[in-house]
PyMOL commands that place a pseudoatom at each C-alpha (Angstrom):
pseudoatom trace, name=CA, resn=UNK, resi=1, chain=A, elem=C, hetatm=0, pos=[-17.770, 54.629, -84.369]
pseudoatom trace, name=CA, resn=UNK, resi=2, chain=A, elem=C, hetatm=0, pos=[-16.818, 52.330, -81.399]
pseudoatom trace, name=CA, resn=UNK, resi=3, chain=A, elem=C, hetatm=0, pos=[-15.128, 53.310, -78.110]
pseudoatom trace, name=CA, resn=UNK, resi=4, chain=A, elem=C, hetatm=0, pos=[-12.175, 51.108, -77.192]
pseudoatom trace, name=CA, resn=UNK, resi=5, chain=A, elem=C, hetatm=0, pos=[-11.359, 51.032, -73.453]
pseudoatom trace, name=CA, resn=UNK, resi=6, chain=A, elem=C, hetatm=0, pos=[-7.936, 52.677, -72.508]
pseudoatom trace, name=CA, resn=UNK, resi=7, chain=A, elem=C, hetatm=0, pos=[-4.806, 51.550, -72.265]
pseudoatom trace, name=CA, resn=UNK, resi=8, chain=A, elem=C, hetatm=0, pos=[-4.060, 50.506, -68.488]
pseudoatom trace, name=CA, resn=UNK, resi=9, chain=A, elem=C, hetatm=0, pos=[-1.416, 52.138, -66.682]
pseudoatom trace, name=CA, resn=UNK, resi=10, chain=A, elem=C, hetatm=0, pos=[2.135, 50.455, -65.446]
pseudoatom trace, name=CA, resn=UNK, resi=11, chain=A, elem=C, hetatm=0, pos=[2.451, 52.201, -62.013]
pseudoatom trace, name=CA, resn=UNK, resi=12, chain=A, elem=C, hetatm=0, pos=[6.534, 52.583, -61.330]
pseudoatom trace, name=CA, resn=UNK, resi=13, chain=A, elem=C, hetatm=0, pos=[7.604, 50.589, -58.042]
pseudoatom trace, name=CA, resn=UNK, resi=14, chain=A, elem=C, hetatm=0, pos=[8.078, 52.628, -55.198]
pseudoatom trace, name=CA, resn=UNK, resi=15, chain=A, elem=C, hetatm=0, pos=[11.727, 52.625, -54.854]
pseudoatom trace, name=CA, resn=UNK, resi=16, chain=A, elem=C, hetatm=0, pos=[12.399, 54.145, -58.769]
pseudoatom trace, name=CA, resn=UNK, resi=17, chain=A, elem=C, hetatm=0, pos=[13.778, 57.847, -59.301]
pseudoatom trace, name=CA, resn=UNK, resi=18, chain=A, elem=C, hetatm=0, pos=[10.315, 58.438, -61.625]
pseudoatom trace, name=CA, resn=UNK, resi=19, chain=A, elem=C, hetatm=0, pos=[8.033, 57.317, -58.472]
pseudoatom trace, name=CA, resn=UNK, resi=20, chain=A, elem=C, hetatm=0, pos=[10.009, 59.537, -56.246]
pseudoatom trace, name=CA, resn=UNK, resi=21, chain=A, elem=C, hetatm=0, pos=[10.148, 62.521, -58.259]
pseudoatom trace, name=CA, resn=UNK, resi=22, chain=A, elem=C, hetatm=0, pos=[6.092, 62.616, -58.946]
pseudoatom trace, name=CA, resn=UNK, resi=23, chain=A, elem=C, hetatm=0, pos=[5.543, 61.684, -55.345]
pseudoatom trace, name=CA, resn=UNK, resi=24, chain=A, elem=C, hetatm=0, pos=[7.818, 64.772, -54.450]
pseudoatom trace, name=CA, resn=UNK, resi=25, chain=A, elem=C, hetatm=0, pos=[4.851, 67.054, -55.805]
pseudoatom trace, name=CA, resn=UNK, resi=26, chain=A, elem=C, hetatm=0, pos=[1.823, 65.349, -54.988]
pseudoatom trace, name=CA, resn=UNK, resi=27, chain=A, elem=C, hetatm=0, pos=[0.827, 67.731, -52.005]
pseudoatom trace, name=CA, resn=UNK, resi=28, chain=A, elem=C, hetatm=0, pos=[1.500, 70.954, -54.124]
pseudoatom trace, name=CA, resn=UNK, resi=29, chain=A, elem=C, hetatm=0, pos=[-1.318, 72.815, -55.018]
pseudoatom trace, name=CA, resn=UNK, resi=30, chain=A, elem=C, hetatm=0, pos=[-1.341, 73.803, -58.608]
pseudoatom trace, name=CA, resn=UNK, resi=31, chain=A, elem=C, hetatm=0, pos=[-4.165, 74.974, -60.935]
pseudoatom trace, name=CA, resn=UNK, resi=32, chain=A, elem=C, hetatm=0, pos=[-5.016, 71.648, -63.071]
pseudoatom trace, name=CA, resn=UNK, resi=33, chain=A, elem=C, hetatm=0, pos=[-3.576, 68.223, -62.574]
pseudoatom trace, name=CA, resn=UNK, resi=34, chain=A, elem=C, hetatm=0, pos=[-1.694, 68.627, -65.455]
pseudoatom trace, name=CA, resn=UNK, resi=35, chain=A, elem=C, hetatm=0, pos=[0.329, 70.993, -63.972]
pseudoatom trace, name=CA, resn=UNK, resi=36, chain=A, elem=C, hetatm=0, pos=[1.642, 69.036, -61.067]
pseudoatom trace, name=CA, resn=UNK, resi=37, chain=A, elem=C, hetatm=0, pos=[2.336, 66.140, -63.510]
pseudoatom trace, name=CA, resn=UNK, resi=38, chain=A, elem=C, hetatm=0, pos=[4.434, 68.824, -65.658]
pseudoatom trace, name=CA, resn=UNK, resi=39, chain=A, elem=C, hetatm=0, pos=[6.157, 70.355, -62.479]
pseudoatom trace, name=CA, resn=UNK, resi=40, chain=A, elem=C, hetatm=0, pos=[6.861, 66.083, -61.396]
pseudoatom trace, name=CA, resn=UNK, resi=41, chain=A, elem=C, hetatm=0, pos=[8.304, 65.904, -65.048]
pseudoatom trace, name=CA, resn=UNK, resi=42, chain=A, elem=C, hetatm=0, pos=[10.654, 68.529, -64.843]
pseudoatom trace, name=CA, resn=UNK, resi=43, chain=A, elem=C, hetatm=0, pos=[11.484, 67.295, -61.021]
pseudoatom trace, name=CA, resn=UNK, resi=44, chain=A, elem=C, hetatm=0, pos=[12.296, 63.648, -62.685]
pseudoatom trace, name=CA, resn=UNK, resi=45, chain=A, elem=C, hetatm=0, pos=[14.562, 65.251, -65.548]
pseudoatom trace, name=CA, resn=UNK, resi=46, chain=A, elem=C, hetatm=0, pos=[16.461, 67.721, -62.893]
pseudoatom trace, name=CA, resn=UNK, resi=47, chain=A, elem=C, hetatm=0, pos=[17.049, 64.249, -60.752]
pseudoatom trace, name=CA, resn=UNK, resi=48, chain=A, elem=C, hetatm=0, pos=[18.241, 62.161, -63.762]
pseudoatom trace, name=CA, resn=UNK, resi=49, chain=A, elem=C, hetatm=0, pos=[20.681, 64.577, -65.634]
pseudoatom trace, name=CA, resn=UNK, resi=50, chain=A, elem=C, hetatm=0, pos=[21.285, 66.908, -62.577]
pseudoatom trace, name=CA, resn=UNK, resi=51, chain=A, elem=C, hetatm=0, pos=[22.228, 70.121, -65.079]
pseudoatom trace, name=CA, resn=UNK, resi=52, chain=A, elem=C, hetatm=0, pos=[20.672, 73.603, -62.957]
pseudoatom trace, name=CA, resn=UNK, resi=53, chain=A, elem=C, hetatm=0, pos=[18.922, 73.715, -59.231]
pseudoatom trace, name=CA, resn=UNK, resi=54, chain=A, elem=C, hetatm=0, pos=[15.753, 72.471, -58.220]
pseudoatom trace, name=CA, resn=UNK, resi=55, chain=A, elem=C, hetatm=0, pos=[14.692, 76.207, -57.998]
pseudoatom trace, name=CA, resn=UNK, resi=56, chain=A, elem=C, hetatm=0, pos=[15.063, 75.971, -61.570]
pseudoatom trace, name=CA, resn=UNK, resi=57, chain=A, elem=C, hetatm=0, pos=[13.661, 73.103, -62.456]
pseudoatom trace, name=CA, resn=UNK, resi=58, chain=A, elem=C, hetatm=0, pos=[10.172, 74.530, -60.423]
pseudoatom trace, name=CA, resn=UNK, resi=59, chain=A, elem=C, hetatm=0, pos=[10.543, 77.267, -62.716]
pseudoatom trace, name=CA, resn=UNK, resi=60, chain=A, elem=C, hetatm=0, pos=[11.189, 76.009, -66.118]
pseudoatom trace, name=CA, resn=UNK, resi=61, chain=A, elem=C, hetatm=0, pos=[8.238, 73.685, -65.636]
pseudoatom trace, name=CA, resn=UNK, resi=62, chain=A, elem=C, hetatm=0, pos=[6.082, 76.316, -65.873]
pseudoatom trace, name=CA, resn=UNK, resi=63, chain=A, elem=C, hetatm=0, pos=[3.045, 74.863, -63.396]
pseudoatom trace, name=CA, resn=UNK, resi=64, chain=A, elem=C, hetatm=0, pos=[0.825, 76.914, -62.337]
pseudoatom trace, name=CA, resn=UNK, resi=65, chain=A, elem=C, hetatm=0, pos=[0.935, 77.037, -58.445]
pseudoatom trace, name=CA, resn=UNK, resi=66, chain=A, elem=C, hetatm=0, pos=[-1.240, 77.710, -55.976]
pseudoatom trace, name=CA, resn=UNK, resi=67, chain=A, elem=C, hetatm=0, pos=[1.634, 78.707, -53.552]
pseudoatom trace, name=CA, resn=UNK, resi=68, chain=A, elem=C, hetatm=0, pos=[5.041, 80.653, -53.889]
pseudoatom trace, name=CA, resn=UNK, resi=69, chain=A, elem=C, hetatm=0, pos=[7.567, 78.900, -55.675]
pseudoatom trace, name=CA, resn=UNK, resi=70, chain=A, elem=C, hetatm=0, pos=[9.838, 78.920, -52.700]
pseudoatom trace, name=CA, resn=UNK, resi=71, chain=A, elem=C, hetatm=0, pos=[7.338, 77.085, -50.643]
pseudoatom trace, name=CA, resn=UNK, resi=72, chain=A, elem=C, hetatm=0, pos=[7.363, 74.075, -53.761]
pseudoatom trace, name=CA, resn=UNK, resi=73, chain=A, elem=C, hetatm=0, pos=[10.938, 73.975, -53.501]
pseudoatom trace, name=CA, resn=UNK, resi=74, chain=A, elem=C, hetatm=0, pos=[10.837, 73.673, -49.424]
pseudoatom trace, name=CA, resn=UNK, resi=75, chain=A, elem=C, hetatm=0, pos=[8.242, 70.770, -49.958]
pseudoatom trace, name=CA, resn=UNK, resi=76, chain=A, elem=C, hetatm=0, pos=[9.763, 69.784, -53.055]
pseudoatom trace, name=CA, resn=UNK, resi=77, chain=A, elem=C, hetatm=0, pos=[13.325, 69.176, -50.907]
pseudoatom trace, name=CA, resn=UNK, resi=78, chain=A, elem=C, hetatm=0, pos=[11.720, 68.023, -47.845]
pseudoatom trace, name=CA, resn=UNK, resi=79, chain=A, elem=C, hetatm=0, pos=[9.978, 64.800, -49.886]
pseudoatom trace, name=CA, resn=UNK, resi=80, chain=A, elem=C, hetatm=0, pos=[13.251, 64.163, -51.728]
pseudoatom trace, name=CA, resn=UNK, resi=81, chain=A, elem=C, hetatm=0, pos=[15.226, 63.972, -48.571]
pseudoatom trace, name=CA, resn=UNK, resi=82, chain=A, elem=C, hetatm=0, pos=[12.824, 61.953, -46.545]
pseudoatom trace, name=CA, resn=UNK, resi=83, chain=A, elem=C, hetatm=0, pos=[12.636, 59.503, -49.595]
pseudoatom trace, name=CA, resn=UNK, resi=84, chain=A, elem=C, hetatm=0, pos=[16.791, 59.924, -49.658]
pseudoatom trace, name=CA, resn=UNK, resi=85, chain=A, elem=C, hetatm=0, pos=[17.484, 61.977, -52.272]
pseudoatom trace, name=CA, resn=UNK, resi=86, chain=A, elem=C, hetatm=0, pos=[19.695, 64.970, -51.475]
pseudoatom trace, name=CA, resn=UNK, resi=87, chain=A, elem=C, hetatm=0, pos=[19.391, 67.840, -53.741]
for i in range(1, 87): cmd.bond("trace and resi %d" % i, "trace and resi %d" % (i + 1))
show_as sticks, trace
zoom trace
């Protein structure tokens, strides 16, 4: 059985919504990586159909956090806003 080498990865520029949103979680602490990449998922959909609250979104994305979910939506905000995104 060979091993082919994986696909390589199209990084979004830094001024699209997706960039943003992921970058909005990147200094949460959750459990596995996977989580934060959910939790920056659900972030991206709440930003491109804007149907709920952020505090929702945190919450439906079920990640795993290391912190209240309070505090992610305080950092959460505070990345969106600097990156000018008001939520």
């Amino acid at each position: 059985m060979t091993t082919k080498a994986p696909s390589t990865v199209q990084e979004f520029t830094a001024d699209t919504i997706e960039k943003k949103a992921y970058e909005s979680v990147a200094g949460i602490a959750t459990r596995e990586p996977n989580d934060r990449f959910r939790l920056g998922y659900h972030i991206w959909r709440f930003l491109t159909v804007r149907n709920g609250t952020l505090e929702n979104a945190v919450a439906e994305s079920g990640a795993r956090l290391s912190i209240s979910r309070e505090d992610a939506v305080a950092i959460i905000r505070a990345s969106l806003e600097k990156n000018g995104i008001t939520v």
